[in-house]
C-alpha positions as CSV (number, residue, x, y, z in Angstrom):
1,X,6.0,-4.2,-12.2
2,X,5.9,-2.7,-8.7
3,X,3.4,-3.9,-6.0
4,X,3.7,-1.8,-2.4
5,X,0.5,-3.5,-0.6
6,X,1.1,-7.1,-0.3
7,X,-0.2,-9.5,2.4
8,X,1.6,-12.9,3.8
9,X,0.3,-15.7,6.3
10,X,1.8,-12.9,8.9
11,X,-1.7,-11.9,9.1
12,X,-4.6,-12.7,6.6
13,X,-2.9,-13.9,3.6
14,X,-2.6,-17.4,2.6
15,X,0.9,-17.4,1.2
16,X,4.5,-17.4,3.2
17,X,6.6,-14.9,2.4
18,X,9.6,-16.6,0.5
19,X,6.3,-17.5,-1.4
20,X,5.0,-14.5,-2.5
21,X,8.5,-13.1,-3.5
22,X,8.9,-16.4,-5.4
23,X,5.3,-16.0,-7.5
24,X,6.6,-12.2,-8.2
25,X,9.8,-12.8,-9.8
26,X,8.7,-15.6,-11.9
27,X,6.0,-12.6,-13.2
28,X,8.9,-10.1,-13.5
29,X,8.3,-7.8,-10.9
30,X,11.0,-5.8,-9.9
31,X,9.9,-5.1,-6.5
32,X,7.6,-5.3,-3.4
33,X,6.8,-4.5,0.0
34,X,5.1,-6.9,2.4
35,X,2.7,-4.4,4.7
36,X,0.7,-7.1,7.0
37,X,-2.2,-5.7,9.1
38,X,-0.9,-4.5,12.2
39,X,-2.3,-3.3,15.3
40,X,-0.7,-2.6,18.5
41,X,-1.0,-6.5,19.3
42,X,1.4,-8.0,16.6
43,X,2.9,-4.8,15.3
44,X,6.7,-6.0,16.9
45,X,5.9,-9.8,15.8
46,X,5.2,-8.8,12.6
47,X,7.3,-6.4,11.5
48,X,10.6,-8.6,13.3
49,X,10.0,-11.4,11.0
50,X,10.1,-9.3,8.1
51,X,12.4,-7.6,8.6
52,X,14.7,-10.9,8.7
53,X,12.6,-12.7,5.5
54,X,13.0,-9.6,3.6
55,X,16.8,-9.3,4.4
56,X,17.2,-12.9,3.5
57,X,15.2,-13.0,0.2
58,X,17.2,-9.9,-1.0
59,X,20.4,-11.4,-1.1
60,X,19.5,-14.7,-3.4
61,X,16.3,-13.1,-5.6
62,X,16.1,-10.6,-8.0
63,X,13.1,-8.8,-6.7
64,X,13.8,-5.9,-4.3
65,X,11.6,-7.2,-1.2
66,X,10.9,-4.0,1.6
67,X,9.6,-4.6,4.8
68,X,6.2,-2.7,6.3
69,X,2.4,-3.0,7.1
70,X,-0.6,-1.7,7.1
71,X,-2.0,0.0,10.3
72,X,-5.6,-1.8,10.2
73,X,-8.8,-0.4,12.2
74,X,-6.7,1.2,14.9
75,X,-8.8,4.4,16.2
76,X,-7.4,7.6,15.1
77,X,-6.4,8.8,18.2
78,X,-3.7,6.0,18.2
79,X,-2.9,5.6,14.0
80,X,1.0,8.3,14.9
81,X,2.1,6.6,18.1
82,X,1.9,3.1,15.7
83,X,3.1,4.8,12.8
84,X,6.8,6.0,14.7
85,X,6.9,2.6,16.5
86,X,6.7,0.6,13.2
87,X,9.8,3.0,11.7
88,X,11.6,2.1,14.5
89,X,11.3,-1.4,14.2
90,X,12.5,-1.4,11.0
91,X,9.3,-0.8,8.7
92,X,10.1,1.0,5.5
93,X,7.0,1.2,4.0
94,X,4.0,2.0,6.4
95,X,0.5,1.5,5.2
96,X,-2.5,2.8,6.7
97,X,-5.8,0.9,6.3
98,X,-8.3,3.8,4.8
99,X,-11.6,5.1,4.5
100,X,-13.0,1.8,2.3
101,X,-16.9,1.8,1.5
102,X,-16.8,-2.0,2.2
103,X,-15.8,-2.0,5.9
104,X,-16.6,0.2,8.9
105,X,-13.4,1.9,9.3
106,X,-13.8,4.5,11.9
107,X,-14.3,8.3,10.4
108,X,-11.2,10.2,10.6
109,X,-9.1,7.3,10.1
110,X,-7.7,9.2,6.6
111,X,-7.1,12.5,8.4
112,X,-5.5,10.8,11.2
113,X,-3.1,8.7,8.6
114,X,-2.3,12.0,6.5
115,X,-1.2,14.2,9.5
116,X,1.0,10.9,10.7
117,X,2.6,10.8,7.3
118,X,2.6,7.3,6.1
119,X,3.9,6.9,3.2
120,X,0.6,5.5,1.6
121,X,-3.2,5.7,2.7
122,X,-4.8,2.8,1.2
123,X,-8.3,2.2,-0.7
124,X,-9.4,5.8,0.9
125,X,-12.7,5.8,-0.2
126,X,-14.8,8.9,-1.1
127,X,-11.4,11.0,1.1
128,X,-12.5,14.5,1.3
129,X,-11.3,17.4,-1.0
130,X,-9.2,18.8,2.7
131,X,-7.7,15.0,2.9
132,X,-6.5,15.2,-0.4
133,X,-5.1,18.3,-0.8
134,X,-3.2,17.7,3.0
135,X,-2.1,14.6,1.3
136,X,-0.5,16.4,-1.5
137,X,1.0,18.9,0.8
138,X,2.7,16.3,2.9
139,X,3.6,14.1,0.6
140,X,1.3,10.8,1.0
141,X,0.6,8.4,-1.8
142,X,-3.1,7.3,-2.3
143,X,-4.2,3.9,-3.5
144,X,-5.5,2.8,-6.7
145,X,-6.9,-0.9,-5.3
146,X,-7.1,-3.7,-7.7
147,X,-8.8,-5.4,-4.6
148,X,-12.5,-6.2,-5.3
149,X,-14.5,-4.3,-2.9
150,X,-11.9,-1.7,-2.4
151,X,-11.9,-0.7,-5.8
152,X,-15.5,0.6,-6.1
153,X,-13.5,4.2,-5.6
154,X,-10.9,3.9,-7.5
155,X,-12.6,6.3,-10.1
156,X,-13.9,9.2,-7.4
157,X,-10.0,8.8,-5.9
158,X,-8.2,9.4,-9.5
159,X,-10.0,12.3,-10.6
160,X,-10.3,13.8,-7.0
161,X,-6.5,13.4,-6.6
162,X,-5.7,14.7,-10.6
163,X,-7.6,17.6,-9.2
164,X,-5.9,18.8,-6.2
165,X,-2.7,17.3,-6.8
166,X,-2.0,14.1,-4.5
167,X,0.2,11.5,-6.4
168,X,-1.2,7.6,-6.9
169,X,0.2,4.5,-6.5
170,X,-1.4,1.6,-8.1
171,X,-1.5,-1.7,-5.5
172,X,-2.8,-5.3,-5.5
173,X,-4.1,-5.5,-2.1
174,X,-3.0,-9.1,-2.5
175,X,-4.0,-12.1,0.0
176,X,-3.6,-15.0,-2.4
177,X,-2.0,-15.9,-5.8
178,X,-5.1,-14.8,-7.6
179,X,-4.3,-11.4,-6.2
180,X,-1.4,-11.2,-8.2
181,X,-1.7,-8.5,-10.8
182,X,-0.1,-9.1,-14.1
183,X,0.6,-6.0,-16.3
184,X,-2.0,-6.8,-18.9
185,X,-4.5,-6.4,-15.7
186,X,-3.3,-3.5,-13.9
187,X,-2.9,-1.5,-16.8
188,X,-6.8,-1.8,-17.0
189,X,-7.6,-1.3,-13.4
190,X,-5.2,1.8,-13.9
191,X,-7.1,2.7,-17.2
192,X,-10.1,2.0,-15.4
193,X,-9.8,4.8,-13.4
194,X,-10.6,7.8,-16.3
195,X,-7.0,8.4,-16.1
196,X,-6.3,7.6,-19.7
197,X,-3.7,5.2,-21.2
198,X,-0.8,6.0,-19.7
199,X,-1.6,6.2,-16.1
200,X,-0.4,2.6,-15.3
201,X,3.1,4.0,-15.9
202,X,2.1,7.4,-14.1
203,X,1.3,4.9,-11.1
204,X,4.4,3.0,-11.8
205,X,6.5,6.4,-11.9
206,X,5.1,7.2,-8.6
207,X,6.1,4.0,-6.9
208,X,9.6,4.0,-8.1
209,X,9.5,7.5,-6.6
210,X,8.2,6.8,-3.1
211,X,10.8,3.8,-3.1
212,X,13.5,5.8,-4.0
213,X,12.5,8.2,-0.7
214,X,12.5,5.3,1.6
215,X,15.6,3.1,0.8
């Protein structure tokens, strides 16, 4: 199992890093990125500490831990000059905080996100047919959220992005160990979706894929 969207005490999730990694490898994952919400007050804070908890965890643990965050409510105008800062800190994995139905994230925010390239737009929401298709053509992952709330679009996102050809990456969200997705349940959020089957491996595919891009 893969998870690329995972939150620690960093920001708004309850569990130290060392913590999380330690839950995940006891549930055989393989790997996973710790992407806490980041603005331009904390983005150097965050991503310096793990940066150094990720380096340390990957020389005594068997799960591949990669550094990032998720760009959270910053106004468009500002999502690119966050995005290059966080690479140059050390980031791997950049996040951006999307369109979701169940908070007011400012309109434009998925646009903004896509033209910036991260490398995954989170729980976009009902994203428009031009965001999607700009996210295919530049390469950006969209979310499949197993996050209650988030997940209210997981269905409109799947079939929009089957459609017009954006690739999907299937994430926890996670702020607390009941977060935690074991296979048995993200192979029916990924099911869930219309998507048939075998899309929890598609997802799974498409992770390995983006990790392979950014290591």
């Amino acid at each position: 199992m893969i998870d690329l969207h995972t939150h620690s005490l960093f920001s708004d999730g309850e569990l130290l890093p060392s913590e999380l990694v330690r839950r995940l490898e006891y549930m055989e994952y393989s790997c996973v990125a710790i992407t806490d919400h980041v603005d331009s007050s904390n983005l150097d804070f965050v991503i310096t500490r793990v940066v150094k908890v990720a380096r340390d965890l990957n020389q005594v643990q068997s799960v591949k831990v990669i550094p990032g965050v998720e760009i959270t409510h910053v106004h468009p105008e500002l999502i690119e000059s966050l995005v290059s800062q966080a690479r140059k800190l050390g980031a791997k994995i950049v996040i951006a905080h999307g369109e979701t139905i169940v908070e007011p994230v400012t309109e434009g925010t998925n646009r903004a996100a896509i033209l910036s390239e991260v490398d995954i737009l989170a729980h976009p929401g009902l994203i428009t047919i031009e965001d999607v298709i700009m996210a295919a053509e530049k390469g950006v992952y969209l979310e499949i959220s197993a996050r209650q709330g988030h997940c209210l679009t997981n269905g409109y996102v799947a079939q929009i992005a089957k459609e017009y050809g954006a690739k999907l990456v299937l994430n926890s969200d996670a702020h607390c160990p009941r977060d935690l997705m074991t296979r048995q349940f993200a192979r029916m959020i990924a099911h869930g979706t219309g998507l048939g089957e075998n899309a929890l491996e598609e997802m799974l595919g498409n992770s390995r894929e983006l990790i392979k891009k950014i290591l």
